[in-house]
C-alpha positions as CSV (number, residue, x, y, z in Angstrom):
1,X,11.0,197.8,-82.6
2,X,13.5,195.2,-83.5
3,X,12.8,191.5,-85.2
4,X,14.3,188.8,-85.4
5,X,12.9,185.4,-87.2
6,X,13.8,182.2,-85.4
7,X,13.1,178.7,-86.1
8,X,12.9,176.1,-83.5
9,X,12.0,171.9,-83.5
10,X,8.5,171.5,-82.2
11,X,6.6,168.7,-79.6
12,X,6.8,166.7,-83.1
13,X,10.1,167.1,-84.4
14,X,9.2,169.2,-87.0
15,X,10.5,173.4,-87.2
16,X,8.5,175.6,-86.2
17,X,8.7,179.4,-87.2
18,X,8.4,181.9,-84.5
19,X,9.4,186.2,-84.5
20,X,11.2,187.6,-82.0
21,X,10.1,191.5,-81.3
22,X,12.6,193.3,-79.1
23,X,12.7,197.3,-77.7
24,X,15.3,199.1,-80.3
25,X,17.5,200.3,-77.9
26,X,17.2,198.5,-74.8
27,X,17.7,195.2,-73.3
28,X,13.2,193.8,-72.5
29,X,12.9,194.0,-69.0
30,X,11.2,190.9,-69.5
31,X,9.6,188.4,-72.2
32,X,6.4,187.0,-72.6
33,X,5.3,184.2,-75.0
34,X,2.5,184.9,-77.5
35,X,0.7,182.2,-78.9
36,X,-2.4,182.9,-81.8
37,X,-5.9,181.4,-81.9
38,X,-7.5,178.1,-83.4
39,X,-5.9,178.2,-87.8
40,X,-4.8,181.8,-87.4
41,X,-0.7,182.5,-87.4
42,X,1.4,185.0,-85.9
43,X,1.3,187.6,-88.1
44,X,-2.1,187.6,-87.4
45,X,-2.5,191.5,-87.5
46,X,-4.0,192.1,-83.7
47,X,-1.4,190.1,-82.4
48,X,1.2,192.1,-84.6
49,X,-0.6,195.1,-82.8
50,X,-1.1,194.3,-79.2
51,X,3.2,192.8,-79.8
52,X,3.8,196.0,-80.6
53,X,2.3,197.8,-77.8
54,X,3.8,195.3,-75.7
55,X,7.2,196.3,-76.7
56,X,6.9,199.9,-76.8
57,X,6.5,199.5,-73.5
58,X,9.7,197.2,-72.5
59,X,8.8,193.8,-73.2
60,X,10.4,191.2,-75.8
61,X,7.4,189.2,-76.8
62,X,8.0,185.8,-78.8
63,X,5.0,185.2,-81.3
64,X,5.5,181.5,-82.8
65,X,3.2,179.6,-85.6
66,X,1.9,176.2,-84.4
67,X,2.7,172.6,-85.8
68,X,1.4,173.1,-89.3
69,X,0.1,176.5,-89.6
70,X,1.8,180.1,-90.9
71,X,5.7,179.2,-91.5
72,X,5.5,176.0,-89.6
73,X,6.4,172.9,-91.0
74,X,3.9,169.3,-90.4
75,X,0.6,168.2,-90.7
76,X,-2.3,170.4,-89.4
77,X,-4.2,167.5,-89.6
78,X,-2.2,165.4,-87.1
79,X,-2.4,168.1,-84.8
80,X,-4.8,169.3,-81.7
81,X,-5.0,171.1,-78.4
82,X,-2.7,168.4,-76.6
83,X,0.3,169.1,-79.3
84,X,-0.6,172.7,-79.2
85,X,0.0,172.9,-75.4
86,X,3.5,171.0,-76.3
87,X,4.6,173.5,-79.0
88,X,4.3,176.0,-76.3
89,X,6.3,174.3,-73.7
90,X,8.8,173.5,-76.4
91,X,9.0,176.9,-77.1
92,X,9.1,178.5,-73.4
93,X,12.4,175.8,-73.1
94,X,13.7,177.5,-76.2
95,X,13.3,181.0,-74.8
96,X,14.9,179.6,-71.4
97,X,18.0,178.0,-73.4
98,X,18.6,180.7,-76.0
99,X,17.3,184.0,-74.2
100,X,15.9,183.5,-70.5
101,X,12.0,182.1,-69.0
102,X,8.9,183.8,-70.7
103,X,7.8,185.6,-67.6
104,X,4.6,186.4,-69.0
105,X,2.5,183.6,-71.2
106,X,-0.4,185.0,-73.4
107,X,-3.0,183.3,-75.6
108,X,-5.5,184.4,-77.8
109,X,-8.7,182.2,-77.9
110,X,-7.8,178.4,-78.4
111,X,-4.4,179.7,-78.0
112,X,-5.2,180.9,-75.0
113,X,-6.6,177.1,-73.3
114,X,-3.3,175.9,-74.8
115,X,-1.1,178.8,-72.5
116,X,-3.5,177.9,-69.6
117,X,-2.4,174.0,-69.8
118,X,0.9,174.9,-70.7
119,X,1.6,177.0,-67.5
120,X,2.0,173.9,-65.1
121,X,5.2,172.8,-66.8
122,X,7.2,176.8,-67.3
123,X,7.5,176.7,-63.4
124,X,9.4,180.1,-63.8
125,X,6.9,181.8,-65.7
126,X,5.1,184.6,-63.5
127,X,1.8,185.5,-64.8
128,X,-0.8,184.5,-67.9
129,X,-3.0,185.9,-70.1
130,X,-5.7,185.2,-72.0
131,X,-7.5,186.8,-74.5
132,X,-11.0,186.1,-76.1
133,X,-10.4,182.5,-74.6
134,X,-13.2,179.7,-74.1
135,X,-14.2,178.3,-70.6
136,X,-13.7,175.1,-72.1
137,X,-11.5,173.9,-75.3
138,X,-14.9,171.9,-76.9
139,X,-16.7,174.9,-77.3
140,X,-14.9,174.7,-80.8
141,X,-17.0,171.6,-81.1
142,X,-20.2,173.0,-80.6
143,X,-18.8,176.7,-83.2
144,X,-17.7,173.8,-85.7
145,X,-21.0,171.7,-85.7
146,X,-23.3,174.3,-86.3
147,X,-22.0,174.9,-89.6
148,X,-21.0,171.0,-90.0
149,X,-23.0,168.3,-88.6
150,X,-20.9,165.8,-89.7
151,X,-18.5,166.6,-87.1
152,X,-17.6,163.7,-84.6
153,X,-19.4,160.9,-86.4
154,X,-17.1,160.8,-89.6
155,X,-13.6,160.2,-89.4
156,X,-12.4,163.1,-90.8
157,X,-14.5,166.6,-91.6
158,X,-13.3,169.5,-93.6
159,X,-14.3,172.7,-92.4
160,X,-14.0,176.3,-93.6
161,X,-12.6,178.6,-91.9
162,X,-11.9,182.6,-92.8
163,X,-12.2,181.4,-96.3
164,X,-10.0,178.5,-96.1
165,X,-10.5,174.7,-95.9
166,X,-8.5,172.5,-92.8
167,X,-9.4,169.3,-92.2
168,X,-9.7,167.3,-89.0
169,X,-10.5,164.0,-87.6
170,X,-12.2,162.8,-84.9
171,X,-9.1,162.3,-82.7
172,X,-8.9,166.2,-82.9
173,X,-12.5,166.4,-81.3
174,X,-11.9,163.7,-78.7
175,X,-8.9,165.4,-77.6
176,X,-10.6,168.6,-76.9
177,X,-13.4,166.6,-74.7
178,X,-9.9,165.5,-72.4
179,X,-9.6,169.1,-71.2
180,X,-11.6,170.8,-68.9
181,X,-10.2,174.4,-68.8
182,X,-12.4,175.3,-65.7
183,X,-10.2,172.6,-63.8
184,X,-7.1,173.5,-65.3
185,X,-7.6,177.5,-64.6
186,X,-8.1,176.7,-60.7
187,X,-4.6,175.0,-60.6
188,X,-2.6,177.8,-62.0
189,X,-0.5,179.1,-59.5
190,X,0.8,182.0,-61.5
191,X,-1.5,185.5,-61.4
192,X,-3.6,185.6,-63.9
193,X,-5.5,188.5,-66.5
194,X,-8.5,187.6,-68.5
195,X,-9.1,189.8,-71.1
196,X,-12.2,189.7,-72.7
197,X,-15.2,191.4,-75.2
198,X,-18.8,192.3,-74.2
199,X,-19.6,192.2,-77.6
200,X,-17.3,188.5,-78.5
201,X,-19.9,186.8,-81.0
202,X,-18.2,183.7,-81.3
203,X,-16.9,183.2,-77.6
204,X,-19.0,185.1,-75.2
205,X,-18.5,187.2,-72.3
206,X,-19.8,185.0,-69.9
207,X,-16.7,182.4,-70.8
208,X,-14.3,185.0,-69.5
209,X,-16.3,185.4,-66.3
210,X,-16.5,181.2,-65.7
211,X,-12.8,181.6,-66.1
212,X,-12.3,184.1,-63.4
213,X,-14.8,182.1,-60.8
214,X,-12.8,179.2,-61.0
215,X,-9.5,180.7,-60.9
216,X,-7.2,181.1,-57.9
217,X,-5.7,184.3,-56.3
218,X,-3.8,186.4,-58.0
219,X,-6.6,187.2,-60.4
220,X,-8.2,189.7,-62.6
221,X,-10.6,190.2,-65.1
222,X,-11.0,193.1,-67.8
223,X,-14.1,193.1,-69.9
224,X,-13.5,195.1,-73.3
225,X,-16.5,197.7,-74.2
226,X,-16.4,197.7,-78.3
227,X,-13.8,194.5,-79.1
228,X,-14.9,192.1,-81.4
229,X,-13.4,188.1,-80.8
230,X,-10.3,188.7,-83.1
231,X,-9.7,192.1,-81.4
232,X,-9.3,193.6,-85.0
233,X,-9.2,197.3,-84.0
234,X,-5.7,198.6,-83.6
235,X,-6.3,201.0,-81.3
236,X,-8.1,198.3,-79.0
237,X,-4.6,196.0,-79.6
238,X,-3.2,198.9,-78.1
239,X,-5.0,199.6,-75.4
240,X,-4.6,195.8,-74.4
241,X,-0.7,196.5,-75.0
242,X,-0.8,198.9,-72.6
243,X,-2.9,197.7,-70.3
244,X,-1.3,193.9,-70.1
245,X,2.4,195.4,-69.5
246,X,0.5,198.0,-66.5
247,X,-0.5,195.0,-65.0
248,X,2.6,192.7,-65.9
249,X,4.7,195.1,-64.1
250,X,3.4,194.1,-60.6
251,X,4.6,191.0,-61.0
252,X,8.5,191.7,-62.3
């Protein structure tokens, strides 16, 4: 596998750091767009994983770092699911200027309702994935509060997450309640593969399944047996590798 680091101005202005991973000895037969969950990054190691697999199998995939996280310059703080869904329409005109249209979108978990809103506008895009994703962005609201009451009545809150602190302000929480995934999902017009854990503890099964009622023909749903919500096992990343490009490939 072959990778290239690129950098690339964001919805904001600011450079955003993404890693291109190509086949070694082949042009991709196509690329998708990867974008990572809620404060993770792309070197996040599933999505490293489930890239690789990807490739191995004749994809380019494009993994980028949000406004403000990983290699990405700005503010976290300034930042929320609306500018998310921007980054990754600034990033799909990227591809399209510098390489060609991600065919294929993918999003793990809040990265995954930011690909879903994002579809609309990367016309040429052929199919989206998500992975571990909520049936609606403030479900994060409700994960957050239970460890913070203090969210959404203070103007700012500061939150650990994975053993680091971010902090976020109301405006962040607001934006979330503007975005009703369930209504967004049953406009997509590309086919769509929802990938998802019986055994997610912090996104549950039954999100994946409220996703797939609501969405339109072409659809599918996979539920994983052993998976946990970051999809750390690597032989799991690879079997969702494998299994995304099986099921990309009627759609080239």
């Amino acid at each position: 596998m072959k990778s290239k680091s690129l950098t690339f101005p964001g919805s904001q202005g600011q450079d955003l750091h993404g890693r291109l991973d190509t086949p070694d000895q082949k042009k991709p037969i196509a690329y998708a767009l990867f974008t990572h969950c809620f404060t993770c990054n792309k070197n996040l190691k599933p999505i490293h994983n489930i890239s690789r697999a990807l490739v191995d199998q004749g994809l380019g995939v494009f993994r980028f770092d949000f406004t403000g996280l990983g290699e990405s310059k700005g503010e976290f703080e300034q930042t929320n699911l609306t500018t998310n869904i921007k980054d990754v329409q600034t990033a799909a005109d990227y591809m399209k200027e510098h390489y060609e249209t991600p065919a294929l979108l993918i999003g793990h978990s809040m990265g995954g309702s930011a690909v879903l809103n994002a579809a609309h506008n990367v016309p040429d895009c052929r199919a989206v994935v998500t992975l571990s994703t909520p049936s609606k962005p403030n479900h994060l609201t409700q994960l957050l509060k239970a460890k913070n009451p203090e969210v959404n009545e203070s103007d700012t809150v500061t939150v650990k997450i994975g053993g680091r602190k971010f902090t976020l302000s109301k405006a962040f929480f607001q934006d979330l309640d503007t975005h009703s995934e369930e209504s967004d999902v049953a406009s997509i017009t590309q086919a769509l593969l929802i990938v998802h854990s019986q055994h997610d503890e912090v996104v549950n099964v039954e999100h994946g399944e409220r996703l797939f009622e609501q969405a339109t023909q072409p659809k599918s749903i996979v539920t994983l047996n052993r998976s946990d919500h970051l999809l750390t096992s690597q032989q799991d990343a690879q079997y969702i590798g494998q299994l995304i490009a099986a099921w990309m490939g009627f759609y080239l």
